[in-house]
N, C-alpha and C positions, 0 to 999 in steps of 0.2 A: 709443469713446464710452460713459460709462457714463449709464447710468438709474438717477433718483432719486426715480423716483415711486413711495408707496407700493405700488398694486399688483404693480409690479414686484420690490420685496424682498420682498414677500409670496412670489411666484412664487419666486424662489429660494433661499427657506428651505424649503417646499416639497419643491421638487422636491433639496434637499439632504436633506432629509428619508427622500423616498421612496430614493434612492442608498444612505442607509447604513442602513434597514431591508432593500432587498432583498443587499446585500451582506451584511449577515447574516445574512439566509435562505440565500444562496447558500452561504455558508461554512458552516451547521451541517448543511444538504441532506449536502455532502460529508463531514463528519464522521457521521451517520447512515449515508450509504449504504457506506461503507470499513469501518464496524463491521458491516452487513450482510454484508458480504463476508466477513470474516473469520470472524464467526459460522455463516452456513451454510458454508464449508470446514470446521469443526469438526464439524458436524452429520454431515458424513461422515468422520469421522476415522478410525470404526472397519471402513467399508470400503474403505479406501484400508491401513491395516493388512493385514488380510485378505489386500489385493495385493498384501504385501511392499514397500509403500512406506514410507519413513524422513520423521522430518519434514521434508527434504533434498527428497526426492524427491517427498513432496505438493505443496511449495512450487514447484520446478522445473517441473513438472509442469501444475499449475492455471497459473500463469504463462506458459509457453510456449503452451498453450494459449486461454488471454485475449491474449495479445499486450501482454503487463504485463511489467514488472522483475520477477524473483524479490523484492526486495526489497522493492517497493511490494506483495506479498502477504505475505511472513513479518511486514511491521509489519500486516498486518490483523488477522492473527493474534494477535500481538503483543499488540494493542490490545485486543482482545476476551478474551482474558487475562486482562490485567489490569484492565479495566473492562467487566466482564461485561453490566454496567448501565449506560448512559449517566448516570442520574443519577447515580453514584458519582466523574464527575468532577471534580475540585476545582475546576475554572474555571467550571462548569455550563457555561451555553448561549452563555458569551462566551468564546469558543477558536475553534481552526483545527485541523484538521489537523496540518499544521505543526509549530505550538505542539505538539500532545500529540505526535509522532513524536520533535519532538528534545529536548519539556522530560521526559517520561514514560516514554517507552519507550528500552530498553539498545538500545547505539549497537553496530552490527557491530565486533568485534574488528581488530585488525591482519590477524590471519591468518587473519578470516574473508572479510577485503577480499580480500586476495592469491588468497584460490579462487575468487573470481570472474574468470569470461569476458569480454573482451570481444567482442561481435559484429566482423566485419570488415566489416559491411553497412552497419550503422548505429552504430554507438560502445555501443549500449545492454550493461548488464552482465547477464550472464548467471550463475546457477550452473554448476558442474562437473555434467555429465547423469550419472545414477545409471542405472544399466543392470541387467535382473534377464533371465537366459537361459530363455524359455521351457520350454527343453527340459532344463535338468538343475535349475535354480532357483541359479545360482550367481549373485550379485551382486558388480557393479563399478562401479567410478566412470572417466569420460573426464574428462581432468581436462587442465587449460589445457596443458602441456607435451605432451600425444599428439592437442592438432589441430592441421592444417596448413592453411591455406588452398588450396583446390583452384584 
């Protein structure tokens, strides 16, 4: 049954109102905090160097340790890149995520898909782990072909 009394489409312009301001807060929240992300990993770029890490292995790395996709960190990166400044970007404050990751940012290669991991736990994609031997400083990569499911 519908209501056709004024104060009732009052009411529901309203509260359509309130819907699609806080859904734009929600979606520019995430668009600020994923450029924070990306920006402080850069902050430390130059000691994650220091540690013999590649940008491979910052990415894997910070990643595995958030319990994040490699991927959803190298586009933080990505992002922060090439939009150092939030307001440098062409949509300004009416975009998503989203939007900038697939219309702005280069799209992983063929054969940077293929060097991705799959988990057997969960499906999530993994990079190939970069490994640096404490003890002589030789570096190598475990790469999808030398793991086995245990």
């Amino acid at each position: 049954m519908q209501i056709t009394e004024s104060w009732y489409t009052e009411l529901i312009e309203e509260l359509k109102n309130i819907i699609t301001e806080k859904t734009f807060t929600a979606r520019w929240e995430i668009v600020e905090g994923w450029h924070s992300v990306g920006k402080r990993i850069l902050q430390d770029e130059e000691n994650f160097t220091k540690g013999g890490y590649t940008q491979d292995g910052i990415v894997a790395t910070v990643a595995a340790s958030l319990g994040r996709s490699p991927r959803s960190i190298e586009y933080a990166i990505q992002f922060v890149r090439k939009f150092p400044d939030l307001n440098l970007l062409p949509e300004g404050k009416d975009t998503s995520l989203h939007r900038i990751y697939n219309k702005y940012l280069p799209k992983p290669t063929e054969k940077q898909k293929e060097d991705y991991l799959v988990c057997v736990g969960c499906g999530s994609e993994i990079m190939p782990i970069k490994v640096k031997c404490e003890h002589c400083s030789l570096e190598f990569e475990i790469t999808k072909d030398e793991i086995r499911r245990r």
